[in-house]
N, C-alpha and C positions, 0 to 999 in steps of 0.2 A: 801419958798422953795416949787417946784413942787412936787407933787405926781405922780410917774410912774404907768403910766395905762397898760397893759399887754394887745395892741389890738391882739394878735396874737393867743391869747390862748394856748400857750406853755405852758408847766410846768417849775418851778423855777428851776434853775438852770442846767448843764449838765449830773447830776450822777455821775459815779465812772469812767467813761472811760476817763477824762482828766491825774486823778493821775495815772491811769494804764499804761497810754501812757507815762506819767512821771518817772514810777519804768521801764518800761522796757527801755527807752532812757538810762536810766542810767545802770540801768545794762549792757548794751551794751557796751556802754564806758568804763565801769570795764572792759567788758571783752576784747574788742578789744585793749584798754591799754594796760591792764594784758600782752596780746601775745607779742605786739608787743615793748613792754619794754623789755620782756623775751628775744624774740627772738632779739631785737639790743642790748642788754648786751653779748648773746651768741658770734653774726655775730662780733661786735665791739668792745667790752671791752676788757681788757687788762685779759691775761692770770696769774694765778698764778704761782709761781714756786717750789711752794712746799706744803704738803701735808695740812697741817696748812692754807693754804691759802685756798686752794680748799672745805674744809670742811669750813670755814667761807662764800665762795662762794654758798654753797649746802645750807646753812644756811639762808644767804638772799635771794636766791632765794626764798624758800621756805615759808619764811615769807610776804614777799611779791606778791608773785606769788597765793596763795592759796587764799586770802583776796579777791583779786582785781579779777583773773580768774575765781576760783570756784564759790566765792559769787556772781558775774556778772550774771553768765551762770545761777545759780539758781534764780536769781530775775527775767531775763529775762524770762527763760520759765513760771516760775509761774505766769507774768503780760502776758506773751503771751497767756497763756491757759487759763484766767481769761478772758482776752477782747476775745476771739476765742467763749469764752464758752455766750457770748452775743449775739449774733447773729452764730450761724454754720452753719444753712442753705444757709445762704447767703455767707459767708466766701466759702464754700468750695465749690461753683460754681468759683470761680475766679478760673484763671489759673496761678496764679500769685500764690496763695497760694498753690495750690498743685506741682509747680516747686520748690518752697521755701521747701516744706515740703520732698521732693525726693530729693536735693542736702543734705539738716541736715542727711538725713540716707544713702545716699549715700558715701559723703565726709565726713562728721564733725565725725558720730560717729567711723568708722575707723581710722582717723585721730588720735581720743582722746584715740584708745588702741595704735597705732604706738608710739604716744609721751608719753602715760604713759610706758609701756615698756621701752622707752628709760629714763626716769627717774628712774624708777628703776634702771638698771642699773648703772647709775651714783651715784645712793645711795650706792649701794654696792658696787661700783670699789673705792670709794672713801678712804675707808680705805686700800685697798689690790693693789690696782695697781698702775702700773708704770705712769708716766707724760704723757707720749707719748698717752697711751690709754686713759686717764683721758681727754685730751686736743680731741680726737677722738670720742670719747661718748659723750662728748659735744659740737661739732662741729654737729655732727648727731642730739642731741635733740634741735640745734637752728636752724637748716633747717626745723625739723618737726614744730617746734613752728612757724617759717615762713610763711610755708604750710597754718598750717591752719589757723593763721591772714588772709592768702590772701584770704582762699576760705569763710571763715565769714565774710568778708569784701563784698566780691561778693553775699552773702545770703543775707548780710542786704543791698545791696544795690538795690537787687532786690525788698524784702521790703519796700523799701523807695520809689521807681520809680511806683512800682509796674506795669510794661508792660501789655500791651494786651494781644499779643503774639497772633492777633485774633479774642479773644474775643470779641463780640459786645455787648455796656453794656445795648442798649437801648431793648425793650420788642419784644419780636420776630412777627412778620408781618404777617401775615396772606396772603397767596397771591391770589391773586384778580383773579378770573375767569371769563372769555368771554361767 
């Protein structure tokens, strides 16, 4: 058996930024699932038709919706600001990452007070109100849920592509005078 010689003189292995890129994949997946289960159970699923129902509906959601969405959204930011926190300098010349970063506080975090509001709501109608509203309040929090699947979806896709927009990545030129 050969012996691997190391002509390159790299150091062994890649460090931490593989599993970071692997906790944040996944977390992503939690969350863009999370939404987008949520919001096709809301948009699709079959209606309950009585009170009993709808409180076992608030119930699975719940159980499932908190695991899969919350837990996502905190794995992903904490491997995001983990790999960010490796390099910043250079992270935060891309234009890429500061459009990613002005959509998350533009869209997402308003998004995440409209749909919580509307969960609350539905927390509370659920004991006290009528079908008609119950069936209302939740037609409204599967639109929001919608919402923002689409606009995380467009955030991570900007991620993922990560565009120019512009940008030139090579060393700026110096220009030559006569």
């Amino acid at each position: 058996m050969t012996e691997y010689v190391n002509i390159h003189g790299r150091r062994r292995g890649r460090g931490i930024r593989p599993w970071l890129l692997i906790a944040k994949i996944t977390g992503l997946v939690l969350t863009l699932g999370g939404l987008a289960s949520a919001a096709a159970a809301g948009i699709l699923g079959p209606r309950p038709t009585d009170r009993e129902g709808w409180i076992l509906l608030r119930e699975a959601m719940h159980s499932a919706f908190v695991p899969c969405v919350v837990g996502g959204t905190f794995l992903t930011i904490f491997a995001g600001i983990t790999l960010w926190l490796q390099m910043p300098r250079a992270f935060l010349r891309m234009r890429w990452l500061k459009l990613k970063l002005v959509l998350i506080a533009v869209l997402i975090v308003p998004l995440h007070f409209i749909a919580r509001l509307q969960v609350m709501d539905f927390d509370e109608m659920v004991q006290t109100a009528s079908m008609e509203e119950l069936a209302t309040v939740w037609d409204r929090l599967a639109v929001a849920l919608l919402i923002g699947f689409v606009f995380l979806l467009l955030i991570a896709s900007i991620g993922r592509i990560k565009p120019r927009l512009g940008q030139s990545y090579t060393p700026a030129q110096k220009p030559e005078t006569d």
